[in-house]
C-alpha positions in Angstrom: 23.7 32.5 -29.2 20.6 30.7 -30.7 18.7 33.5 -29.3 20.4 36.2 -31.3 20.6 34.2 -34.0 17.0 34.5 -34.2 16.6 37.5 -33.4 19.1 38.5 -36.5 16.9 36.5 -39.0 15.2 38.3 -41.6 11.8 38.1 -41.4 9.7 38.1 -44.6 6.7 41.5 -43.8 3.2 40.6 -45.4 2.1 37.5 -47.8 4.2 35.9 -49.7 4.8 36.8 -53.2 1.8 35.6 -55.3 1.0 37.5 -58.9 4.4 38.8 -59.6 5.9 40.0 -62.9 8.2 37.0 -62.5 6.1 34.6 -61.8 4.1 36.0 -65.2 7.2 36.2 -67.5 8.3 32.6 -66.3 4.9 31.6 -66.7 4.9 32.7 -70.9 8.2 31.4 -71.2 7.3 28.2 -70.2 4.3 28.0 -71.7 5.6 28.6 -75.4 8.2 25.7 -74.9 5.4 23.2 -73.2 2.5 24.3 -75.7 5.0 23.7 -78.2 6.4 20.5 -77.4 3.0 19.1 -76.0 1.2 20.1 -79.3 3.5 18.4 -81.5 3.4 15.3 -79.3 -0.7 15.4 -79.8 -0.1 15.6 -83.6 2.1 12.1 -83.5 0.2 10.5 -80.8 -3.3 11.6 -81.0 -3.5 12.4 -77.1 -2.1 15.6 -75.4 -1.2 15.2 -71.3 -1.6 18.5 -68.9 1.6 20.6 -68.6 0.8 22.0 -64.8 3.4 19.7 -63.1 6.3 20.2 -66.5 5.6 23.6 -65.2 6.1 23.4 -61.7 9.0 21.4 -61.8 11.1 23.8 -64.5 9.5 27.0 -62.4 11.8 25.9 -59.4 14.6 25.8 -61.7 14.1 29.2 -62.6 12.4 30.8 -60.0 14.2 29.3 -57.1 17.3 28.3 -58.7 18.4 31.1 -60.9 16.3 34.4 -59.4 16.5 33.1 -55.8 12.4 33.1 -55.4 11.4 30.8 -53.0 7.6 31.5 -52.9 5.1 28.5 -53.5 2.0 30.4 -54.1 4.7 32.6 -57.1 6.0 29.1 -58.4 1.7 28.1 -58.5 1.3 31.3 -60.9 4.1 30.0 -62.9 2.2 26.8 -63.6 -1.6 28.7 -64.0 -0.1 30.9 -66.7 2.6 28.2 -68.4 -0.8 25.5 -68.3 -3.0 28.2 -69.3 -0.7 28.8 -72.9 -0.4 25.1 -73.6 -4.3 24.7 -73.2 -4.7 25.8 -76.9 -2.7 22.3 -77.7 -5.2 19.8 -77.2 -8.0 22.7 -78.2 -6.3 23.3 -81.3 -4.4 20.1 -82.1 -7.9 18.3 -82.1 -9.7 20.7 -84.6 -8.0 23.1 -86.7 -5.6 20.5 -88.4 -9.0 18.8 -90.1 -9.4 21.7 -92.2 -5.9 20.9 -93.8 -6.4 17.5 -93.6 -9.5 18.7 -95.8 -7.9 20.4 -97.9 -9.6 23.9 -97.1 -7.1 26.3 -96.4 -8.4 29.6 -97.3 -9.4 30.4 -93.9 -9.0 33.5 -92.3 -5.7 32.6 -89.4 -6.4 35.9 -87.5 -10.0 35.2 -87.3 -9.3 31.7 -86.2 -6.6 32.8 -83.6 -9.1 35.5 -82.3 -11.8 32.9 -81.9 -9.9 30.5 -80.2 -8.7 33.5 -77.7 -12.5 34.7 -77.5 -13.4 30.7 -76.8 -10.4 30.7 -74.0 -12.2 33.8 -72.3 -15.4 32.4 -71.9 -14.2 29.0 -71.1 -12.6 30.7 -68.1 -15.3 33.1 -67.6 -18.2 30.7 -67.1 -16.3 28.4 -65.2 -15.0 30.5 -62.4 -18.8 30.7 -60.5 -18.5 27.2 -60.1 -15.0 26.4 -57.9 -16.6 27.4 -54.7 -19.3 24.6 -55.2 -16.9 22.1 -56.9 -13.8 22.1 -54.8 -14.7 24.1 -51.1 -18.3 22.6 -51.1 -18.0 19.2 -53.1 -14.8 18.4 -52.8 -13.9 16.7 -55.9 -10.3 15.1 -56.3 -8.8 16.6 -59.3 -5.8 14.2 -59.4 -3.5 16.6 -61.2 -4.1 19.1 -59.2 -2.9 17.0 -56.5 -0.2 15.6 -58.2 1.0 19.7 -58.9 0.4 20.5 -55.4 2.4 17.7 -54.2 5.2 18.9 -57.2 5.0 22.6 -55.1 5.0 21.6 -51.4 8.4 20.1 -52.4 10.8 22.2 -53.3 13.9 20.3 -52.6 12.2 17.6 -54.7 11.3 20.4 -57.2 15.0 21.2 -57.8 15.9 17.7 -58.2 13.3 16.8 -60.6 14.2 19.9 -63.3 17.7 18.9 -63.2 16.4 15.5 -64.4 14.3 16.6 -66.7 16.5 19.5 -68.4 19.2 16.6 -68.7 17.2 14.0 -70.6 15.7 17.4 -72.5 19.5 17.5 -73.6 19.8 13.5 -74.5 16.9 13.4 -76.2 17.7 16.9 -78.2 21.3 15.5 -79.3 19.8 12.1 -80.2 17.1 13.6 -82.6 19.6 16.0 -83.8 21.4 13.1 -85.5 17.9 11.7 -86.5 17.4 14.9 -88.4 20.6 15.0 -89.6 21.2 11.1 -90.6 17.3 10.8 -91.7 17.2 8.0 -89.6 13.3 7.6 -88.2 12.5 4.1 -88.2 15.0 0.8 -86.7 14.2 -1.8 -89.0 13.8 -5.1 -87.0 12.2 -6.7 -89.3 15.0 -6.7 -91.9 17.0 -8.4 -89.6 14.7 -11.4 -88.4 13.8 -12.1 -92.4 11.5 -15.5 -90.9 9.0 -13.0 -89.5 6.0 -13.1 -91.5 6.0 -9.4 -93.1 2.6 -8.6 -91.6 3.5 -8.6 -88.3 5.2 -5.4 -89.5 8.2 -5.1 -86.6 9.9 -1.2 -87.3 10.3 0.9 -84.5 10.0 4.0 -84.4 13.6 5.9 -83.8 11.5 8.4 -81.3 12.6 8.9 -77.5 9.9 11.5 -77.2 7.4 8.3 -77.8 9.4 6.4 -75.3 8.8 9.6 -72.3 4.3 10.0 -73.4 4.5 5.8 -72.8 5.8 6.3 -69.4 4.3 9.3 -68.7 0.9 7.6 -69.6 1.6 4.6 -67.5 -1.1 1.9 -66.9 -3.3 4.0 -69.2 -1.1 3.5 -72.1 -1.9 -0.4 -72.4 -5.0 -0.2 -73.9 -3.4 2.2 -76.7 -0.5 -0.7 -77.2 -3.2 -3.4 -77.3 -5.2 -1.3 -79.9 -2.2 -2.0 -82.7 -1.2 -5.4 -81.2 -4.4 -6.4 -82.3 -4.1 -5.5 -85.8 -1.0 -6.8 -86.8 -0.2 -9.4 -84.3 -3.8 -10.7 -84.4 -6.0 -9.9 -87.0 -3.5 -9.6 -90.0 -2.5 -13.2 -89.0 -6.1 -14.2 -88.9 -6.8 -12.7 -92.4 -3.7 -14.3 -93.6 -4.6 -17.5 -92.7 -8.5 -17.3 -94.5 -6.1 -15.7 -97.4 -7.6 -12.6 -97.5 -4.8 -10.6 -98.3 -4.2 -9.9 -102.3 -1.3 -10.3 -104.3 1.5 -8.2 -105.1 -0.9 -7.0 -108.0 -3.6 -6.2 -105.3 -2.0 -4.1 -103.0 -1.6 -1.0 -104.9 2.0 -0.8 -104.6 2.2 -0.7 -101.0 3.7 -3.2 -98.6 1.4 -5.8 -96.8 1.1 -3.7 -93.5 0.9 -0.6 -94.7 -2.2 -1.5 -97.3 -3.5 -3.6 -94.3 -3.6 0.1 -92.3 -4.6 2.0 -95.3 -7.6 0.0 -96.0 -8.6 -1.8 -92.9 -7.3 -0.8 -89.9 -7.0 3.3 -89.9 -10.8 3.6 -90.9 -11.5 1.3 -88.2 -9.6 3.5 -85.9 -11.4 6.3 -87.2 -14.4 4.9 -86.5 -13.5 3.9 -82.8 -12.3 7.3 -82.1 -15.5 9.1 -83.0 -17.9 5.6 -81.5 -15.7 6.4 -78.5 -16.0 9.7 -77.7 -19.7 9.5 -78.6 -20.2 6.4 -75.7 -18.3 8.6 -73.5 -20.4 11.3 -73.7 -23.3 8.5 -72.5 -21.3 7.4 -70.1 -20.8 10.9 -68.3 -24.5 11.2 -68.1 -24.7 11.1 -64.1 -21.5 13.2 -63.8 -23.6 15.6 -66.1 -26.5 15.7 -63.9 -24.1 16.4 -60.6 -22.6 18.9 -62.7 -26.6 20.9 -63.1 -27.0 20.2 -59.3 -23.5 21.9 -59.0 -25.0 25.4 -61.1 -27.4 25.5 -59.2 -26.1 25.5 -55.5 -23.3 27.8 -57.0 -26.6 30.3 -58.2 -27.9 29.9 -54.3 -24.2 30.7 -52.9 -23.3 33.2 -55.0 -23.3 36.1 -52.5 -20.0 34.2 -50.6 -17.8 34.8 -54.3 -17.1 38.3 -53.4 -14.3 37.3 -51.5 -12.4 34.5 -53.3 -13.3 35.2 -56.8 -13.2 37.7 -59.7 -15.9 39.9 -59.5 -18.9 38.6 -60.9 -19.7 41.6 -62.8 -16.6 42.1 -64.4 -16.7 38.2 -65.4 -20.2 39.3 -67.2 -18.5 41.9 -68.6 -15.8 39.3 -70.1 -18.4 36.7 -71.4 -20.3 39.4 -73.3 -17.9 41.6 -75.0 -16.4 37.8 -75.9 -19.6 36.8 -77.5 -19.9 40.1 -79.3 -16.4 39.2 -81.1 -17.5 35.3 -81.4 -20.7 36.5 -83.2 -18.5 39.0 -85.7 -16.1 36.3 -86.0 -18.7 33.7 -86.8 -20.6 36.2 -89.9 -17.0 37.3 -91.2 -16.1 33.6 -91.2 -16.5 33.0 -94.8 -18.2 35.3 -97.8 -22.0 34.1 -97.7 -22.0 33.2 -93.5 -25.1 35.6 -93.9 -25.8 37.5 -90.3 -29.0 35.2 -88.7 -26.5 32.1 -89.9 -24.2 33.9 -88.1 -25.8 34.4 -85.2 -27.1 31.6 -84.6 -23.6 29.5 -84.7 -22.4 31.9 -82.6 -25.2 31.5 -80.0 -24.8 28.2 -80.6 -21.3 28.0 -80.1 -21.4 30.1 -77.0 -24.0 27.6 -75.2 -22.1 24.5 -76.3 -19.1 26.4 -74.2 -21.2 26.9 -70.8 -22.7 23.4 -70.8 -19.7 21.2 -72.2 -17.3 23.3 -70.2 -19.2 22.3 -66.5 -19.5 19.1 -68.1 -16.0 18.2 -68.9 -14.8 19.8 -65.2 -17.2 17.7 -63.4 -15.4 14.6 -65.5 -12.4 15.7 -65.2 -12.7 16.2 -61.3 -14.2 12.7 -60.2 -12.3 10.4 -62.8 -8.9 12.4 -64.1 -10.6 11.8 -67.4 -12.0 14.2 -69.8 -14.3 13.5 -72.7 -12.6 16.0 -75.1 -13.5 14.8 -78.1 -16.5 13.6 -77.7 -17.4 17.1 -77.0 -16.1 18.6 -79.6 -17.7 16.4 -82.1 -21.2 16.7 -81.4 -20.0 20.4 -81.2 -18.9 20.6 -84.3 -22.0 18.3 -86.0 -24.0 20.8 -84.7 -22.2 23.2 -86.2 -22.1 21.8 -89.6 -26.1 21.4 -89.5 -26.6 25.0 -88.6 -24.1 25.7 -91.8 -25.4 23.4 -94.4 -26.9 26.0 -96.3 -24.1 27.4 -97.3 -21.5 25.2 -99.8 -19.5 22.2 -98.4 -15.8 24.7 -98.3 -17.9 27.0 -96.3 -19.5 24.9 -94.1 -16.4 23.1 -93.3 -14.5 26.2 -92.2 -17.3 28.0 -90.6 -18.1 24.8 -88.3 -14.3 24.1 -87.7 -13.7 28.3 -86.8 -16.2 28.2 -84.3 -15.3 24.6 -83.3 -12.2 25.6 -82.7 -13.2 28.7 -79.9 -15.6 25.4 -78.7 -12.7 23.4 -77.9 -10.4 25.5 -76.4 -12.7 26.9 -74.2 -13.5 23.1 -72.9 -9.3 22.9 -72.3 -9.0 26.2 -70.5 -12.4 25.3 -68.0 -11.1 21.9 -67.4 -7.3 23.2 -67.0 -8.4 26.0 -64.5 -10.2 23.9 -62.1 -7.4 21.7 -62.2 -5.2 24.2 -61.1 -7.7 25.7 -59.1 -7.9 22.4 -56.9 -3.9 23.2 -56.7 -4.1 26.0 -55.6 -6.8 25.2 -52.8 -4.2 22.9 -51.4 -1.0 25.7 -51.3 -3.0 28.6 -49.6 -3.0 30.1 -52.9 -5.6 33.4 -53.7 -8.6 31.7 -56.1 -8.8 35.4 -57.5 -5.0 35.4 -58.4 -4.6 32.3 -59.7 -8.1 33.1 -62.1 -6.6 36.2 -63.1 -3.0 34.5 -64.4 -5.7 31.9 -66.3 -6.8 34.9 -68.4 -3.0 36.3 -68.6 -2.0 33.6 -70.4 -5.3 32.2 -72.0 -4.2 34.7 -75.2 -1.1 33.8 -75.8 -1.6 29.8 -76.5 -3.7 30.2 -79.4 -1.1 32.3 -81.3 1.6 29.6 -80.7 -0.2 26.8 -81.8 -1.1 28.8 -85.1 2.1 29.3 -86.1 3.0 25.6 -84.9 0.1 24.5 -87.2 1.4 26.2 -90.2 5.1 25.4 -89.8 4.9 21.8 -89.2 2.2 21.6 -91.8 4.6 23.2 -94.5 7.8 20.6 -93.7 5.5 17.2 -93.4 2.0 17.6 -94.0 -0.6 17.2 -91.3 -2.4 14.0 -91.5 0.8 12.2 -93.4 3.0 9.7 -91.6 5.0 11.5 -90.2 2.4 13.6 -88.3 -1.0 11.6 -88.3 -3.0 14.1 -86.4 -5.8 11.1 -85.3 -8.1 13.1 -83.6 -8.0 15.8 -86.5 -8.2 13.1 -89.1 -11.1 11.4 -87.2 -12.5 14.9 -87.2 -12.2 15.3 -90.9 -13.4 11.8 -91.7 -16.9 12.5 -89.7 -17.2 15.9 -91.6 -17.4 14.1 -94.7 -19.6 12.0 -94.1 -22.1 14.7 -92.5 -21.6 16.1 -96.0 -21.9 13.0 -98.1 -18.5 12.0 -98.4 -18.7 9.4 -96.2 -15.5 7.4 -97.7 -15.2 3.3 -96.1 -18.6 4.0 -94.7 -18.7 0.1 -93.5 -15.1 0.3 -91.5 -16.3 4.0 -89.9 -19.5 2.3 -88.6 -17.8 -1.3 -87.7 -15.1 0.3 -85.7 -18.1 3.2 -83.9 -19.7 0.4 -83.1 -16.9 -1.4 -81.8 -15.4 1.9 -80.1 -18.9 2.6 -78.5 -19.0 -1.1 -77.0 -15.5 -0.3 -75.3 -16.5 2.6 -74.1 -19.3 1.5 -72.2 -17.2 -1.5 -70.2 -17.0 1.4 -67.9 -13.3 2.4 -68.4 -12.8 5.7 -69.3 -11.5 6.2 -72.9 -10.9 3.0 -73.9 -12.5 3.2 -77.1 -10.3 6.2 -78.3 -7.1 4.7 -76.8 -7.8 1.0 -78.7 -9.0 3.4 -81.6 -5.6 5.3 -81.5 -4.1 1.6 -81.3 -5.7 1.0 -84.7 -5.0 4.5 -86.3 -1.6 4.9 -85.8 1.4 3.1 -87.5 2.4 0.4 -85.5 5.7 1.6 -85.8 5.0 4.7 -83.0 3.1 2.1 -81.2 6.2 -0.5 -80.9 8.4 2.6 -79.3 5.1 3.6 -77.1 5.4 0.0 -75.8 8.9 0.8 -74.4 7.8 3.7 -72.7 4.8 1.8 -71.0 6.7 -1.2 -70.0 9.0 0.7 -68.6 6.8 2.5 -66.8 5.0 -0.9 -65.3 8.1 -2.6 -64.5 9.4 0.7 -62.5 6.3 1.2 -60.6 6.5 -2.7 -59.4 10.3 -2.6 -58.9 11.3 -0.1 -57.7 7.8 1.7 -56.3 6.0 4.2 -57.8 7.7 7.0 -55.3 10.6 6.2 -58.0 8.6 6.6 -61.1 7.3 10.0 -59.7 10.2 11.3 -58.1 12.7 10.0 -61.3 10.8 8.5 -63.9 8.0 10.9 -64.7 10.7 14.0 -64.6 13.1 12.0 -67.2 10.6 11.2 -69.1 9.0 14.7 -69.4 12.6 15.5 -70.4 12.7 13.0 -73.7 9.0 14.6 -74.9 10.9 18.4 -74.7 14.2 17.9 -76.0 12.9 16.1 -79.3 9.7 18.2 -79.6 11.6 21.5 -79.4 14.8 19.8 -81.8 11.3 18.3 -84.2 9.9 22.2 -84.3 13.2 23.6 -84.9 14.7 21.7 -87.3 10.9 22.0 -89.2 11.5 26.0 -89.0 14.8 25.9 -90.7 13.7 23.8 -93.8 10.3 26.0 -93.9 12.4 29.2 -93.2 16.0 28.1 -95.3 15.1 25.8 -97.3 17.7 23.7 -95.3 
């Protein structure tokens, strides 16, 4: 009976599914709704998170649950492609919104979305000669591409974590539907404990998409709590006390806590963000010389590619018809660019890619941290020196344009090795998976655009209700490169203070206290749920739990408000309503 049984049991003829139209089209889909809700978390929050494992774990609910795919290597396309879109968030979100911030707008969109595609390519391109060295030969750790590959050798798991996550996708959508709808963003504690000093500035924000980044961030998260703990809880009773807060008549109409963040502690944030990433960049410097030592061995070893990679003439191919475009892109970026200027930022821009992208995946693969934006500010100073002939609009847009390509070229090299190191650990085909990065490296870029302008035409970027830190700490440096330099003495107080973070040895910490001190405090009173929550789960009930429940649910919250956020920004852009 067992035997013919077996006998009768379809067998499955040649490899399994892999780079399949499905696995493609699932792959855009969810890309769009995790670029989306990812980028408009980054614009709030300051900080974007990977979208690989959001991927995998909705890909079973469509591939496996609705089309009856049960393929691990398809469901690890999926992810490539979806991760590969929603790597022109961070890119993006950390650079274009400073040139509304700045107030320069007349740039070209098509140009900027065609250099950030261009940027993508050779992010991808000059990266791919490297995985043999970095993840067969040195075997670095990647911990999110171990944490997708364990999402993918799970299935059952897989199907159990979507249904999570598209329920509390659904709570948090209804609940910021009657936000919208009731105008209802901020819980007013304060008002009702009238013997707490008004300093100490207790509102929370009405926000369960700021409740899911706290958990998802964890342990990481404190030091971003700490950052505005320390303002208002600490120094703004510390100032009080010396009585250096003014009068009614002195604060300019505002409330205490809000002139205390206007005029102390967001330039100090500022300032910290940028000292940050800067010490960062020091700090990397022996991950930066493992990363030459990497080039080279991969130069030596390049004969064993063939197999397991793209083509390595066809990736030369890809790198220079992309620089052709970055260096038309860069002259047509604004009226007097002039064609050596041109070139040169191009050139430069194109370098800046190879080195910072190695750079970044070397980080990135040793420590599960990335210095992003430490990157892309030197970048981008460069950048702005190459373009000081040329007046300050100019400059700024030209730099920021070919900043821009920078940094999502960065976030595609760093995503793909991540999802590389996944795919090592499935069986998955290196030359498969590097062709779905460059499937879906174009379509991120015109997403975010139109993200950009939407959300900037219902709110603002850089207002309240979306801050954009690393865009405004982006802006703030431009100006002073160009002689703007605003509270010059809170920008260098808080670098300093950001740099001296930095160097304890914990990676980020400077921009994490920094985003502390940015933000309202507001966003960082509902962050602290999210992260307490998070802490108390993994020590309670063990952080199996928090992975298996926790993280899925709280993945939920960020993409039912983000998408409800977009929407509802769409209709009062679109209808007026």
């Amino acid at each position: 009976m067992n035997q013919k049984s077996s006998s009768t049991r379809p067998v499955r003829p040649g490899p399994y599914p892999e780079l399949t139209i499905p696995a493609l089209v699932v792959g855009y889909l969810l890309g769009i709704v995790i670029a989306v809700s990812i980028g408009y978390a980054s614009l709030i929050l300051g900080f974007s998170i990977e979208g690989s494992e959001l991927a995998a774990i909705l890909g079973f609910a469509i591939l496996r649950g609705i089309l009856g795919r049960n393929s691990i290597v398809e469901n690890n396309i999926n992810q490539t492609v979806a991760s590969a879109v929603n790597g022109a968030s961070s890119g993006m979100m950390f650079s274009v919104p400073a040139l509304f911030i700045l107030g320069e707008t007349g740039f070209n969109p098509y140009f900027m979305v065609l250099g950030c595609i261009v940027g993508a390519i050779l992010g991808i391109a000059f990266i791919i000669p490297l995985r043999k060295q970095m993840i067969d030969f040195n075997r670095l750790a990647y911990p999110g591409g171990i944490a997708v590959a364990a999402v993918l050798k799970s299935p059952g798991a897989g199907m159990r974590k979507a249904m999570l996550m598209l329920g509390a996708a659904l709570l948090s959508g209804i609940v910021h539907t009657f936000v919208q709808i009731y105008d209802y963003h901020d819980v007013p504690v304060a008002e009702w404990l009238p013997f707490i000093p008004e300093y100490t500035n207790l509102i929370f924000y009405a926000s369960l998409l700021t409740i899911g980044v706290g958990f998802l961030s964890g342990k990481g998260g404190v030091f971003f709590v700490i950052g505005g703990y320390a303002c208002y809880w600490v120094l703004a009773p510390i100032l009080s006390a010396m009585g250096k807060i003014p009068g009614v008549d002195g604060l300019g109409g505002n409330p205490v806590p809000e002139y205390l963040r206007l005029t102390l502690f967001r330039p100090l944030g500022i300032g910290m963000l940028i000292g940050g990433a800067l010490a960062g960049i020091v700090l990397a410097l022996p991950l930066i010389v493992s990363a030459i030592g990497s080039m080279r061995a991969a130069a030596k070893s390049r004969s064993d590619l063939a197999k397991d990679e793209m083509p390595i003439k066809l990736l030369g191919m890809a790198v220079g018809g992309a620089v052709v475009l970055l260096l038309i892109i860069a002259i047509q970026s604004t009226a007097h660019m002039g064609v050596l200027r041109g070139v040169a930022m191009a050139l430069l821009g194109t370098a800046w890619i190879w080195v910072s992208g190695v750079i970044l995946s070397e980080c990135i693969g040793r420590t599960n941290w990335s210095p992003l934006s430490g990157m892309t500010l030197i970048g981008i100073t460069l950048l702005v020196f190459v373009a000081s002939g040329l007046g300050d609009a100019e400059a700024i847009i030209a730099s920021v344009m070919v900043g821009a390509a920078m940094c999502v070229a960065m976030s595609q090299a760093t995503d793909l090795m991540m999802d590389l190191k996944t795919g090592y650990l499935v069986g998955a085909t290196p030359r498969k998976q590097q062709l779905g990065q460059f499937a879906g490296a174009w379509l991120g870029p015109i997403v975010i655009m139109v993200l950009i302008y939407v959300l900037h035409a219902d709110a603002g970027l850089g207002s309240d209700k979306l801050p954009a830190p690393q865009g405004q700490a982006l802006a703030s440096m431009i100006k002073s490169l160009l002689g703007d330099g605003g509270p010059t003495h809170q920008y260098l107080a808080g670098a300093g203070l950001g740099a001296v973070l930095s160097a304890s040895g914990i990676g980020g910490l400077g921009i994490l206290v920094g985003l502390g001190f940015y933000l309202p405090f507001n966003i960082v009173l509902t962050y602290t749920i999210g992260t307490a929550l998070r802490l108390l789960a993994d020590r309670y009930r063990g952080k199996a739990w928090s992975e298996e429940v926790g993280v899925p649910l709280a993945a939920g919250l960020l993409v039912g408000e983000a998408l409800v956020g977009v929407g509802a920004a769409v209709s009062k852009v679109v209808f007026g309503a």
